[in-house]
N, C-alpha and C positions, 0 to 999 in steps of 0.2 A: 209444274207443281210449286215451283220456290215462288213464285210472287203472290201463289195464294197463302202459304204462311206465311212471307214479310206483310201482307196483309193483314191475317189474322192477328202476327204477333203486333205488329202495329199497336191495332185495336185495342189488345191489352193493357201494353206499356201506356196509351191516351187514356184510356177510361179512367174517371173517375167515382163511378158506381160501379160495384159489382152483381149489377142488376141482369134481368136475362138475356141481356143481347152479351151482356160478358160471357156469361156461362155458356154460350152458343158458341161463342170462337173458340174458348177455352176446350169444351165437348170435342169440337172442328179438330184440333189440333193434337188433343188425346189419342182422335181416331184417323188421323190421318189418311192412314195406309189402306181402311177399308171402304174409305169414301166412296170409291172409284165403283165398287160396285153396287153399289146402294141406289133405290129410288130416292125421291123429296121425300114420297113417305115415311120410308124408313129412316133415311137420316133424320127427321124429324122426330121420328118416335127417338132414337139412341140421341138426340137432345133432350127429351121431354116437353116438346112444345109441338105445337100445331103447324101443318103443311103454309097456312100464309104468314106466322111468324117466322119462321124460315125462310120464305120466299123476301120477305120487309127485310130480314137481315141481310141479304145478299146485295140489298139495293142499296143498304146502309152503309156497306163497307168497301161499296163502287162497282159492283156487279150488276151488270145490265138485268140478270134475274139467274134464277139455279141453272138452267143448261148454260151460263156461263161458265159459270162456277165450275161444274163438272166437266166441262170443254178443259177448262186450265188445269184441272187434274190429272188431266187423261195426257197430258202434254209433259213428258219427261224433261223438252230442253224447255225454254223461255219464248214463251209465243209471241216474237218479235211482229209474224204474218199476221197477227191477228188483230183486229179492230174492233171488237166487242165492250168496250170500255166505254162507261155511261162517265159524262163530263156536267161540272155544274153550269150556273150562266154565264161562269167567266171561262168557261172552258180550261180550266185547270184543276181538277179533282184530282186527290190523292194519288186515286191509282193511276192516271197521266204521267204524274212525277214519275212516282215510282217504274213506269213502264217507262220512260225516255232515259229515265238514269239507270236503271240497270243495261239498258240497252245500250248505251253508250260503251259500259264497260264489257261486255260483249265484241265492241267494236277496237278496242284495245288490243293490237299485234300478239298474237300466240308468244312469238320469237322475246318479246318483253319479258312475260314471264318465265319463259325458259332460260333467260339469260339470270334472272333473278333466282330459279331455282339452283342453279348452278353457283352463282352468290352464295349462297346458303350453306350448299351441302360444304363447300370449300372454307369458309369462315369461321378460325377459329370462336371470336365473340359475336353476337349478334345484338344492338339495342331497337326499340321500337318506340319512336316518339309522338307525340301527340297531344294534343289537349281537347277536353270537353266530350264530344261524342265517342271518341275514338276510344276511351278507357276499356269499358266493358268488353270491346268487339277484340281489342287487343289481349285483354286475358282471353278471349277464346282461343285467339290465334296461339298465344302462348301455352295454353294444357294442348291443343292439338300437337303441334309441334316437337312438345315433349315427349308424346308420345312414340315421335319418329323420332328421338336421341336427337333434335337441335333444343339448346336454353337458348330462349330469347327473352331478354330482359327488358322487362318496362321502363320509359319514363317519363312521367306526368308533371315532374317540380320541374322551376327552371334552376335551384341549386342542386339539383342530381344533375347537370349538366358536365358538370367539371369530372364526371367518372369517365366522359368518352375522348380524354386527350391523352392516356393511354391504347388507345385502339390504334393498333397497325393497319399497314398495306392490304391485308387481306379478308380484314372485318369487317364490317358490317352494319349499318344502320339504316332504318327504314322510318320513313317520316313520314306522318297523315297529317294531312294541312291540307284539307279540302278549298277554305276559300283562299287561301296562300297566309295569311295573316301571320301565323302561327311561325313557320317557316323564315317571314322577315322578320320577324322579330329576334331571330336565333341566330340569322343568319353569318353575321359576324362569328360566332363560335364557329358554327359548321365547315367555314370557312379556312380554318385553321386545322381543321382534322385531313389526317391522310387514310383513313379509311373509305371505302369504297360506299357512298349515299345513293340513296334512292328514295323516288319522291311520289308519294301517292296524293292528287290535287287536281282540282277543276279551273286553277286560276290561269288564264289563258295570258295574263298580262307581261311576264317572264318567260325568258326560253330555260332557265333554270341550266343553264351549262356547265355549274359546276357540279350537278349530280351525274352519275352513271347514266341512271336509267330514271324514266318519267314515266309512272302510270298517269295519264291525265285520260279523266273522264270528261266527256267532251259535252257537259252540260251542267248548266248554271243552276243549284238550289240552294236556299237556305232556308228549307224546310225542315220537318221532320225526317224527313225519306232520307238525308245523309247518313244515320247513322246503319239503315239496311245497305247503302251504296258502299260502306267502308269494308261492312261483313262480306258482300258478294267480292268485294276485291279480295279480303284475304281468303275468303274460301276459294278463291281460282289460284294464289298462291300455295294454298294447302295441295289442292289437286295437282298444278304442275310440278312440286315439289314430290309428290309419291308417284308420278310420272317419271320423273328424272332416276329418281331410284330405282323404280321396283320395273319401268318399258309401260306398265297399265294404265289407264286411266281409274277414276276411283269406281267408276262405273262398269269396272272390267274390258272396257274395249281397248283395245292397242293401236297407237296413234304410231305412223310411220316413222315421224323424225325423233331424232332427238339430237340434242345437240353434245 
């Protein structure tokens, strides 16, 4: 289900008219949860629009037609198996990205984020840095997390940098530098902290050794689709992090290890 809303959500954040194919994702997204059993019919009617403007919409937003759609509904994890994705002439459509880049991060060692959940729970400060896509996705991460009693503090300037040379041995910072850029350009500061770094990044070009821990996502974009890639990353730090605490997954299943 999660790639048909970064899909949907997509679509929103692009548009530029709020014309009826908006309203269509918008509708999509409202009703999420009761999609799954709905004919074209009927989800067309709880749009207000006609069974082939529904059908044009799904082709619109890289859905081979509706029984994709509802195939990807019906799919609780991320349907890595599946090959139903309509590609343009250059064979690189949206939902392509989208489906190699979150797959990637899919591919990313369990044990990674477990050793980061543990980071966390253990850390007296926690900061989270970033530039450009990453803001938004980082206030998420940050009311989620407060939710669980960790503050993680933002930072976007680069003069809010001089607050992390107080950060001890056992704190914490967390860096999103997708295509690395961000991260050299700091790198000198980072360099000088004795806190424990960790780096979320695609840029294959660094083995980055003076970080902990390296989420690298094992594919090249600079598209749109990075700022759903940064979300999926911290939402799997959200989940391993209420793993570590609570034994569950967020989804109620109990995973055997823990570290």
């Amino acid at each position: 289900m999660q790639i048909v809303i970064y899909t949907l959500l997509n679509y929103l954040n692009c548009s530029i008219n709020q014309d009826t194919n908006y309203n269509i994702a918008k509708c999509l997204l409202l009703n999420i949860r009761k999609l799954r059993s709905l004919s074209l019919e009927d989800t067309a009617l709880l749009c207000n629009v006609s069974p082939s403007t529904l059908k044009r919409f799904c082709k619109l937003v890289g859905f081979d037609n509706y029984s994709t759609f509802k195939h990807l509904l019906d799919n609780h994890d991320l349907p890595f198996n599946y090959d139903g994705f309509i590609t343009n002439y250059n064979n690189t459509s949206y939902v392509d990205e989208l489906y190699n880049g979150l797959k990637s991060i899919e591919m990313i060692p369990q044990e990674s984020f477990d050793k980061l959940a543990y980071f966390i729970e253990n850390a007296d400060h926690i900061y989270i840095l970033g530039y450009g896509d990453f803001y938004f996705q980082a206030g998420y991460l940050q009311n989620v997390m407060l939710y669980h009693k960790k503050l993680f503090e933002i930072i976007s300037q680069y003069d809010e940098l001089n607050n992390l040379k107080k950060l001890k041995e056992n704190d914490l910072i967390i860096v999103t530098s997708l295509t690395g850029g961000y991260v050299k350009k700091i790198r000198n500061i980072l360099n000088g902290l004795k806190c424990k770094k960790v780096l979320i990044t695609m840029d294959t070009t660094d083995a980055y050794e003076d970080f902990f821990t390296v989420l690298r996502i094992k594919y090249n974009s600079d598209s749109n689709t990075n700022k759903y890639l940064i979300m999926r990353i911290y939402e799997k730090i959200i989940s391993s992090y209420y793993f570590y605490k609570t034994g569950q997954n967020l989804n109620c299943e109990t995973r055997i290890n823990k570290i």
